[in-house]
C-alpha positions in Angstrom: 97.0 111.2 90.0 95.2 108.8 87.4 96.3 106.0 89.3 95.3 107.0 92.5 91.8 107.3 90.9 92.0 103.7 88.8 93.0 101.9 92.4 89.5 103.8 94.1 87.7 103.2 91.0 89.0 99.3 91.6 88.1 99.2 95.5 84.9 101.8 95.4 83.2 101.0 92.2 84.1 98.1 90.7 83.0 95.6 93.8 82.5 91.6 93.9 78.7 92.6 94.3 79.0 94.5 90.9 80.6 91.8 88.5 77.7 89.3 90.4 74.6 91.3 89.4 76.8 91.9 85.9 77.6 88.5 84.8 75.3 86.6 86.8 72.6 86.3 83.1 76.1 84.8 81.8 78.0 82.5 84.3 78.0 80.7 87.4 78.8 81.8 90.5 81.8 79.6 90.8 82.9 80.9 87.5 82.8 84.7 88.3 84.2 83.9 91.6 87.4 82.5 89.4 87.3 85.7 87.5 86.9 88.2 90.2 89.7 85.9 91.5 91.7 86.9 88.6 91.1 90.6 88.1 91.9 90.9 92.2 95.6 88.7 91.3 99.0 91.1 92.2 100.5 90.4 89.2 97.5 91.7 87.2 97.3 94.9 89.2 101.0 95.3 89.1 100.7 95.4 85.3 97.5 97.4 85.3 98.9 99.8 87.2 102.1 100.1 85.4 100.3 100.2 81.7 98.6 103.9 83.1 101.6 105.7 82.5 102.4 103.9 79.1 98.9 104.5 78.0 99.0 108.3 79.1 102.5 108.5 76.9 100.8 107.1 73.9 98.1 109.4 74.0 100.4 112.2 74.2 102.7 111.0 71.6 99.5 110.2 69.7 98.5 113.5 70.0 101.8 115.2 69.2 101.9 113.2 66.3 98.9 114.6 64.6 100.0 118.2 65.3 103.2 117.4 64.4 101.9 115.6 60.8 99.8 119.0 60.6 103.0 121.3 61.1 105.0 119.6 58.5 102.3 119.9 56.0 102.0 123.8 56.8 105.7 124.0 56.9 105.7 125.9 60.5 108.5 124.4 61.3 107.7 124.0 64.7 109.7 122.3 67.3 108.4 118.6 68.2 109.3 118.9 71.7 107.2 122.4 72.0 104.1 120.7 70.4 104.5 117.1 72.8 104.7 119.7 75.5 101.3 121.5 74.9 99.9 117.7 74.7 101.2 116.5 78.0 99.8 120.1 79.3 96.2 119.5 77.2 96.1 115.8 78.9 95.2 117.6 81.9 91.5 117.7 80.6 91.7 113.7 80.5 92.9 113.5 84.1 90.0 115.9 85.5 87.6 113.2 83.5 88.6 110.7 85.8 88.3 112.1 88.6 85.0 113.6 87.6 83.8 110.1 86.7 85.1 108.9 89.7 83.4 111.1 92.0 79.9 111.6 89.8 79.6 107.7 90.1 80.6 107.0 93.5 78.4 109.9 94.6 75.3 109.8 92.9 75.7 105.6 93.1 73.8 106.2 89.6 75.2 102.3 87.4 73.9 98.9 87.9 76.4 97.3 85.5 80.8 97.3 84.7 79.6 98.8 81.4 77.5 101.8 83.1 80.9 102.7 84.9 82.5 102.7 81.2 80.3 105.5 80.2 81.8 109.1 80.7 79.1 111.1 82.3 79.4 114.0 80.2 79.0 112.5 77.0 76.9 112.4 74.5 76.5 108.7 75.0 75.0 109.5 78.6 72.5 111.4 77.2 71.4 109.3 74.4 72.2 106.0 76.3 73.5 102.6 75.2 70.6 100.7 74.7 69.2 103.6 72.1 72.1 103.2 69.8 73.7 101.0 67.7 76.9 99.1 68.3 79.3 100.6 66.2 78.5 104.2 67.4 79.1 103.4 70.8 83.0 104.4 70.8 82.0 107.9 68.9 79.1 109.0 71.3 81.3 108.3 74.3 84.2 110.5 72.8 81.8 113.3 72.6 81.8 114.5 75.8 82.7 117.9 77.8 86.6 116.6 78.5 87.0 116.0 74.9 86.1 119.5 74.6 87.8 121.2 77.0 91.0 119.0 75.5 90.7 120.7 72.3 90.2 124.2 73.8 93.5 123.4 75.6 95.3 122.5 72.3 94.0 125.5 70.9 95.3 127.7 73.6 98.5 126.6 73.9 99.2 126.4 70.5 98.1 130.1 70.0 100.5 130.8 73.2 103.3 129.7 72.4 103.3 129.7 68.0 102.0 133.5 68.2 99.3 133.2 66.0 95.7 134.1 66.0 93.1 131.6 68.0 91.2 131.0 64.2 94.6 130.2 62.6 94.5 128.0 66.2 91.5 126.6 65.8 91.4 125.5 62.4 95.3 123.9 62.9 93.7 121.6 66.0 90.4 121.0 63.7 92.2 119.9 60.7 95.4 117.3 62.6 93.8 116.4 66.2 90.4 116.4 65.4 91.0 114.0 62.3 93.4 112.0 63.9 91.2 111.4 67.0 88.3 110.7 64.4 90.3 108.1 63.0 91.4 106.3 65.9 87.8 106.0 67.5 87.4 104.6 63.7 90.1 102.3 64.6 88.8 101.2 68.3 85.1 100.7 66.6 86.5 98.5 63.8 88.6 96.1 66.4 85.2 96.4 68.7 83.1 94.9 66.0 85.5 92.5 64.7 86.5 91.0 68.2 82.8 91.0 70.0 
């Protein structure tokens, strides 16, 4: 389903006259022609779309990891594959954000630039906007967003479900391995952002 809504993203949202007005401050015409030339190229799309399912696995496993690094320190003894599988059912909230993207942008025709369509519409990033803020918090506002919550509700669901406990024995499990762990990784993507821009 997430790659049925990457290749509309690619044909609705992401068009020839959007990377013009984008990059036109930047390069030539003849060189974002060459570009646009190169994002459009089979091979790249081939690998683009092949990388969605990699990238949704990692997630998961990334996910499942932190829960899983949780359970061993509460000694739960929970089983790994129970915990990847209330991950992969959790990721659901990730694949309703883009479709929700997809549809708020292409509706309400509401970004000028490739960075606009970055933004998840829900977030706190939205709200505040990208100009208003420095670069380094730009990963963290746009990780605070309804999806992300609705994500962690899932987690906390499920893993009351099928563990038997109570939802604040829940809820303070998914705040003390997912919720650091995701803290640490948009850490991660904000360090590589500054260091490679």
């Amino acid at each position: 389903m997430c790659g049925l809504f990457v290749f509309l993203s690619k044909h609705f949202l992401y068009t020839d006259q959007l990377y013009y007005y984008t990059l036109s401050e930047q390069f030539t015409s003849e060189q974002i022609h060459k570009f646009i030339t190169y994002q459009n190229a089979t091979w790249r799309q081939v690998i683009g779309y092949g990388l969605i399912p990699v990238i949704i696995i990692i997630r998961v496993l990334y996910t499942s990891f932190c829960l899983y690094a949780g359970n061993l320190v509460n000694e739960n003894h929970w089983n790994y594959k129970t915990i990847y599988t209330i991950s992969l059912k959790s990721d659901i909230a990730f694949a309703l954000s883009q479709i929700a993207n997809f549809y708020y942008y292409a509706i309400s025709d509401n970004y000028k630039s490739v960075e606009d369509l970055s933004i998840n519409f829900l977030s706190l990033l939205k709200v505040v906007g990208m100009k208003n803020i420095s670069n380094w918090l730009i990963f963290a506002y746009n990780s605070i967003n309804i999806f992300e919550i609705i994500y962690v509700l899932l987690l906390i669901f499920f893993i009351k479900i099928c563990f038997q406990i109570s939802y604040l024995k829940s809820i303070a499990f998914v705040l003390l391995t997912y919720c650091i762990g995701n803290y640490l990784f948009v850490a991660g993507l904000t360090f590589l952002y500054l260091n490679f821009s």
